[in-house]
GUMARDREN-964650 format. One record per residue (C-alpha): residue in one letter; x, y, z. Coordinates in steps of 0.25 Angstrom, whole numbers, plus 5000, padded with zeros to 4 digits. Layout:
BEGIN
AXYZ/...
END
This chain:
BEGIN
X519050795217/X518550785230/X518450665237/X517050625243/X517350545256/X516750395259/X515950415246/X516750325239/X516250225250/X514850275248/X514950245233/X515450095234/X514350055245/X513350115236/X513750015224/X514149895233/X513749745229/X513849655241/X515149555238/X515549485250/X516549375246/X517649395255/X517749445271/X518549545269/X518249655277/X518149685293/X517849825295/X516249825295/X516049885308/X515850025301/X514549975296/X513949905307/X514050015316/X513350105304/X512050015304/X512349985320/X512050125322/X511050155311/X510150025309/X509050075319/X509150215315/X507550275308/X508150375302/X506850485299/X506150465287/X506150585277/X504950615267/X505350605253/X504850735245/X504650745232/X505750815222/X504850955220/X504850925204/X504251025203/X505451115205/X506151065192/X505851085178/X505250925172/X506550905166/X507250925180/X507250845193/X508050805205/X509150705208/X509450655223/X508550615234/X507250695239/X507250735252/X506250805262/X506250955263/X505850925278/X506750825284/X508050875282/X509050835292/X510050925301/X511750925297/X512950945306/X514450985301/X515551015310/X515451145319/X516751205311/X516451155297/X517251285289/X516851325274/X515851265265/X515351115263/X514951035252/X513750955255/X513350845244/X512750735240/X513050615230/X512150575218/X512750445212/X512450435198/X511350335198/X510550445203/X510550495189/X510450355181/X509150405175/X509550545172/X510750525163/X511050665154/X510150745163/X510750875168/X511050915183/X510551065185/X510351085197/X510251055211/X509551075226/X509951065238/X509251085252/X509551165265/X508951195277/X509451345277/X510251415268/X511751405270/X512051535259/X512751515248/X513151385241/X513651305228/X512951175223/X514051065216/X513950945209/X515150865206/X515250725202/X515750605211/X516650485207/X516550325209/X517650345217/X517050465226/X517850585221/X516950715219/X517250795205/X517150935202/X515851015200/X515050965189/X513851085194/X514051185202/X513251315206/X513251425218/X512051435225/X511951595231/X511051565241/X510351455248/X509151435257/X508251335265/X507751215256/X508251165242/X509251255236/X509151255220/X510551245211/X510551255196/X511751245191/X512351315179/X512751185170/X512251065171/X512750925171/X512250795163/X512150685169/X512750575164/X512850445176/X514250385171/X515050525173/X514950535188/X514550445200/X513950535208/X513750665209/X513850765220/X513050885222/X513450975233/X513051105239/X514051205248/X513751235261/X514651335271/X514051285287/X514551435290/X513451515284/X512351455289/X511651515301/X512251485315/X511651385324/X510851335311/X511151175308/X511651145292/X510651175283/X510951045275/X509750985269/X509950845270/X508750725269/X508250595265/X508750465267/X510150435267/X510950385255/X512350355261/X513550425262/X513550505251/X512050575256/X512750695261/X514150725258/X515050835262/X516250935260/X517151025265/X517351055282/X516350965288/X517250905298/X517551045303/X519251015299/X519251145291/X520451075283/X520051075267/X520850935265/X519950855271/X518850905266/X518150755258/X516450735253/X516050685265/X514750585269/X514150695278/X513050655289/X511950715290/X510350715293/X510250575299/X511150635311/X510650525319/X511350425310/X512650425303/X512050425290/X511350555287/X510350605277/X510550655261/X511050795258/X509750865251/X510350895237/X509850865223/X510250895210/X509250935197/X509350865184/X508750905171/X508350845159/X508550895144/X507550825138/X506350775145/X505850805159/X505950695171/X504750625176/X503950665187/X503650535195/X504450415189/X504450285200/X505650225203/X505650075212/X506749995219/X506949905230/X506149825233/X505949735243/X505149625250/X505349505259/X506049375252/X504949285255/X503349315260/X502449235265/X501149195259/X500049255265/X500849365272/X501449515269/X502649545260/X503249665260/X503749745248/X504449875248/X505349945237/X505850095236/X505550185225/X505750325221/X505250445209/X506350455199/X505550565195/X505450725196/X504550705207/X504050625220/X503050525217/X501750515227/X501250375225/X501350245219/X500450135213/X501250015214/X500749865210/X501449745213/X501549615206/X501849485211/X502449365203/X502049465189/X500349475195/X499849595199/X499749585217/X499149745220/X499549875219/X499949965231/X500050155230/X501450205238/X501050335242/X501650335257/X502750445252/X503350515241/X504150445234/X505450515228/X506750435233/X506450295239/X505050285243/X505050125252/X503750065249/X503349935255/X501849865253/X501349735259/X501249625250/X500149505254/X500849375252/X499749275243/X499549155248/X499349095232/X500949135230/X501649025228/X502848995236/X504149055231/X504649165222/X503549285218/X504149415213/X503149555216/X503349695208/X503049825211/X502849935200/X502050075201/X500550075195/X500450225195/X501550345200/X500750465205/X499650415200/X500150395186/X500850275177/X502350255180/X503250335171/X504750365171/X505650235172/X504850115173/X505850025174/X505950055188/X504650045191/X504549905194/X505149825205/X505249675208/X505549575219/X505349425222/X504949365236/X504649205240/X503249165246/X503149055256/X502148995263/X502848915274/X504148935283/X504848895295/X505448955307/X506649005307/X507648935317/X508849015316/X509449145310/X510949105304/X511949215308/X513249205301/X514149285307/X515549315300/X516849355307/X518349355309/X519149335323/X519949465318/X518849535317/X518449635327/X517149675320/X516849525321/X516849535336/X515649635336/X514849585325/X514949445335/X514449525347/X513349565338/X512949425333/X512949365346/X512049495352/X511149475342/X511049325345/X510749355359/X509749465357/X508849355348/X509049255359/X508449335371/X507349375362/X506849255358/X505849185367/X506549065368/X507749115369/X508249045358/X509349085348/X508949115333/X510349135329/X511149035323/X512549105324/X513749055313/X515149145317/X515749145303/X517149165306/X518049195293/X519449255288/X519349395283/X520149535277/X520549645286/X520449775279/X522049755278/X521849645270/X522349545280/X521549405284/X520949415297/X520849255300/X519849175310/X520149055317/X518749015315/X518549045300/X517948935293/X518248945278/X517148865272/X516348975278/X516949085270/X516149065259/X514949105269/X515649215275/X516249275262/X514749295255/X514249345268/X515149455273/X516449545268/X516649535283/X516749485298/X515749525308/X514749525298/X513249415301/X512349355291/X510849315296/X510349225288/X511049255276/X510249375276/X510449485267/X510249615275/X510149705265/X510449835272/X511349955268/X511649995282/X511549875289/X512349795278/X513149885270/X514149795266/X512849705259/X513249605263/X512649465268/X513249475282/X513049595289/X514249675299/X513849665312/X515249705317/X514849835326/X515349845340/X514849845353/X514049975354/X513149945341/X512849795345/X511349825349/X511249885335/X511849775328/X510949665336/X509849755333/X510049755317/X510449615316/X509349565324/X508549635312/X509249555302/X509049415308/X507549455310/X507349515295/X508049385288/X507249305296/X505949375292/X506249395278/X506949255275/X505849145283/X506449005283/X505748875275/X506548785279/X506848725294/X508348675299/X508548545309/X509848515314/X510048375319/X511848355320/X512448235328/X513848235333/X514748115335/X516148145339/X516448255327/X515448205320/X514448295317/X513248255308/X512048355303/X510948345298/X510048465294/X508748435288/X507348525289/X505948575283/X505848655271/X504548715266/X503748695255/X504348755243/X505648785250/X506248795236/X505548905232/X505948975244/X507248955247/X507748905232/X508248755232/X509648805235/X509548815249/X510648785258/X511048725271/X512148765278/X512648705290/X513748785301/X514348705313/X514848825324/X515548815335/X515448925349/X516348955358/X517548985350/X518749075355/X519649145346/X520249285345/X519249405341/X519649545337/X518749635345/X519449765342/X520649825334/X521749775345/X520649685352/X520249565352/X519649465362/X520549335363/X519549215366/X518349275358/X517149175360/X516549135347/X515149055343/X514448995333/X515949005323/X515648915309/X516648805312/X516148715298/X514948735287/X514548595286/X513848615273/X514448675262/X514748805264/X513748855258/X512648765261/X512048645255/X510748595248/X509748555256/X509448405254/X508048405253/X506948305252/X505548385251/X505248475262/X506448405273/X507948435268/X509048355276/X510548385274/X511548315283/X513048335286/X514248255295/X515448345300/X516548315307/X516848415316/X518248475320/X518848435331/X519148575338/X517648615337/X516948585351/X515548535345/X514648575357/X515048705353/X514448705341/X513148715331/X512548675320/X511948785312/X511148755297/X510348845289/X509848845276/X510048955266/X510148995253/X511248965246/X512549055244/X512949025232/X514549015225/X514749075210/X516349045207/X516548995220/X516149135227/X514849125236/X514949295237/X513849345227/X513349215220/X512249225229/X511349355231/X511349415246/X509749385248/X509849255244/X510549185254/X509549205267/X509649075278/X508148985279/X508448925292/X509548895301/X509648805314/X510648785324/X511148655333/X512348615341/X513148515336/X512448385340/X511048435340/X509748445332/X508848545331/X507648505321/X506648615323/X505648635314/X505748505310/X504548425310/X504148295310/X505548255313/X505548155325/X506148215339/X506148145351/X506948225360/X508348245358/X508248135347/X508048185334/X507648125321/X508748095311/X508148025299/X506947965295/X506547845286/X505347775279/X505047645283/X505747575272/X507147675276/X506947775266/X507547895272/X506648035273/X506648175276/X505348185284/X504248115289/X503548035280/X502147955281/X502247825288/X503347765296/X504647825297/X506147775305/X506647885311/X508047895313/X508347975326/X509648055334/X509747945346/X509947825335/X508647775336/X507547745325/X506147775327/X504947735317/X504047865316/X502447845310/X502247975302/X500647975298/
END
């Protein structure tokens, strides 16, 4: 059995769930330099063509991905590679789900010139990544230019529960091709992972048999390091019955969590012909809330894999405020009544409409890391360049950011604890839902749902690449703040007023909600409160060997006021006010430190365990302000009295029944310097 190298990683990331209880790994910097280095990439878009049923008997049809005949991309192998190379590709078995007990026949595969002779193989591939003997295997005398057809002797039933995947693979010898002609490998479409392209025998150029391992084998994209799919397919057939011609196939979908009335929502999905053949066009209807809403006809391209459709959906200004659910469903394929599978012919997705909002005051970046760390150093340098570039783009100058440094324990990969002096453990419930690792940020409590960008799926992203790929890192972070801020509007406001006397520290957060604020953020919301401190030195692991000895550190979580994972609002109508006393510790210089609340939805506990009680998408940040310790900041909140410095603290009826906002007549007014005022309110 031959042992197929980094598939067995390939494998588990294609059937991971996201599980971040613990912090328990450091080494992520892997990652962040692969979407550094890739996030701004376009790569070319290739045309999909159809699958040429037409080639085939009714009872016979392709397996794999289509590709395009004219957009196949160059190959390289070492200058010395010796003997012949195996070239494949992996089918896991959920490519044939719906073809349980059909036969393999045969197979195709495509080149840009003939390499002579060659041998078509198929073999089966273990959960654990090891390749089997030949199920099929058949010579093929001679070869040329275009897809090379392979009917094999025997055949092979499928049946989904004896393999995990299979690979098909054809033999190529680089030495008979014609001198100073590149590798005739046909390799297209978009890329799938790892297991693509895969590759055996001398193509490192060692000539030594030993090493010789399946290989994830780049090529195509040669401007990246991900690379294109190996142009192979295999050929099924059917016993009894033939295999529909155009049968429609729909999955994820997506729009925007919340629209506003009046305006455009965007929704977008994927689908793809399970059938023979490529399908030309689309009817589609959507309904809203059960109702038929309008029709729209995709015919943009043909679709054979994943086609990406989006249409503009008019907001109605008669939707209520709250939850509506739309679905899409085909009206006609190619002109005709859906057939095939209809149970995939249906898709469904709910979004929230609202009708007014506020500004949003501040992003909350939580940033997580460990003093023992070094990927924690560079994910800091990014935090704090992404802080800046915001800054000198505003007008004002102002920042947007409010920074909390999460610093916590964590694993090596040696099992040993790597400790923090600043590590607050009533923020490890935080920091244990949010990351598996240091040097990772969450913005807003955001869910970035992104393969490349977040592929451990995580709610915290790693941010740990060095130096050299900052730019890149600012770059795609700055995206993530900007896109949570647009999908997730804010409908509440957040004022801050705190007074200190001594180590006395006392808060009181109140704000404006809008109408209907249950309906948007649920009546679970949370506040949460951090009190941070800056200019902190401690020791910071910058290197293997390195470290820098008086490491400056801001905005480190020195104490979570609330619980730690929020409270209730206390609210009385539209105004909520929820007030707090804490007595700070005696080592912590109070004019180096903030205030920061925000409002959110709730990570919840199941057992005692806030890790996957709550779903990923569920947990996005309203608002958030920011204040040092001893001062208010009560923008966006009206109709509260301010005169100056002096700020209103509480407000009465004339008969001293206390109240949450203005009401008609006269009211007492408490304010910041100790004085009381009367206010007429008409």
């Amino acid at each position: 059995m031959k042992k197929i190298y980094l598939v067995t990683v390939a494998l588990a990331l294609m059937a991971m769930t996201v599980n971040a209880q613990d912090m328990k790994r450091i080494s992520k910097e892997a990652p962040a330099k692969a979407w550094a280095t890739t996030a701004s990439v376009q790569k070319k878009s290739a045309k999909k063509i159809g699958t040429r049923a037409g080639e085939l008997e009714d009872n016979q049809r392709y397996i794999n991905y289509s590709y395009d005949e004219s957009l196949v991309w160059p190959s390289d192998f070492a200058a010395d590679t010796q003997g012949a190379i195996s070239l494949g590709t992996i089918f896991y078995n959920t490519s044939f789900a719906n073809y349980q007990d059909c036969k393999i026949v045969g197979a195709r595969f495509y080149l840009t010139g003939a390499i002579g002779s060659s041998k078509v193989t198929v073999c089966k591939v273990t959960s654990k990544g090891y390749v089997t003997d030949a199920l099929l295997q058949k010579d093929v005398p001679t070869t040329a230019a275009g897809w090379n057809y392979v009917w094999f002797d025997d055949s092979y039933e499928i049946d989904t529960n004896d393999f995990y995947g299979l690979l098909p693979y054809y033999d190529y010898t680089p030495a008979n091709k014609p001198s100073g002609v590149g590798n005739p490998i046909g390799t297209s479409g978009n890329y799938i992972g790892p297991v693509g392209c895969l590759a055996y025998g001398d193509i490192e150029g060692t000539h030594d048999p030993s090493t010789y391992v399946w290989t994830p084998l780049v090529v195509g994209y040669t401007s990246t390091t991900e690379g294109s799919n190996l142009m192979m397919q295999l050929i099924i057939e059917k016993e009894n019955g033939n295999f529909i011609l155009h049968d429609l196939a729909m999955d994820n979908i997506a729009l925007a969590p919340f629209a506003k009335a009046g305006e455009t929502q965007v929704l977008a999905f994927t689908c793809h012909s399970e059938g023979r053949d490529e399908i030309n066009s689309v009817k589609f209807a959507m309904d809203v809330d059960g109702e038929r809403y309008g029709s729209f006809t995709y015919d943009v391209a043909k679709i054979t894999d994943n086609a990406n459709v989006s249409v503009k959906l008019p907001v109605s200004e008669k939707w209520t405020v709250g939850e509506h659910e739309i679905t899409v469903y085909p009206l006609e394929v190619d002109g005709e009544a859906p057939a095939g599978n209809l149970l995939d012919d249906k898709l469904s997705a709910k979004f929230k409409v609202y009708k007014d909002n506020f500004d949003r005051q501040k992003n909350l970046v939580e940033y997580f890391s460990n003093q023992q760390s070094k990927y924690s150093y560079f994910g800091n340098e990014n935090v704090y360049a992404t802080r800046d570039k915001r800054k000198n783009a505003n007008v004002d100058d102002e920042e947007d950011l409010a920074i909390v440094d999460i610093h916590a324990a964590t694993v090596d990969t040696d099992g040993n604890t790597l400790a923090d002096q600043f590590a607050v453990t009533e923020a490890g419930k935080v920091a244990a839902y949010s990351t598996s690792a240091p040097a990772s940020v969450s913005v807003n409590r955001y869910f970035y749902d992104d393969s490349q960008v977040n592929a451990e799926r995580e709610l915290a992203v790693n941010i740990a690449a060095e130096t050299q790929y900052k730019d890149q890192v600012v770059e795609v972070l700055n995206g993530i703040i900007d896109q949570s801020a647009q999908l997730y509007p804010s409908f509440s406001t957040v004022g801050i007023e705190s007074e200190l006397d001594g180590t006395n520290l006392s808060i009181k957060v109140r704000g404006k909600l809008v109408d209907d604020y249950a309906k948007l953020m649920g009546d679970d919301a949370r506040l949460t409160i951090y009190l941070t401190e800056n200019s902190l030195q401690g020791k910071q692991m910058t290197g293997d060997q390195s470290s820098k000895p008086r490491y400056v550190y801001n905005n480190v979580l020195r104490k979570v006021v609330t619980g730690n994972l929020g409270d209730a609002l206390q609210v009385n109508g539209n105004i909520y006010e929820n007030d707090y006393n804490v007595e700070l510790d005696k080592s912590w210089k109070s004019k180096n430190m903030n205030i920061i609340a925000f409002i959110s939805r709730p990570m919840k506990e199941q057992d005692g365990k806030t890790a996957l009680a709550s779903a990923l998408n569920d947990l996005w940040v309203d608002n958030t302000n920011q204040v040092a310790v001893g001062d208010s900041d009560m923008t966006g909140i009206a109709n509260l009295v301010s005169l100056g410095n002096v700020k209103e603290i509480a407000r009465y009826t004339i008969d001293g029944q206390k109240v949450m906002m203005p009401v008609k007549g006269i009211n007492i007014v408490k304010l910041s310097n100790g004085k009381t005022i009367k206010v007429v309110v008409k």
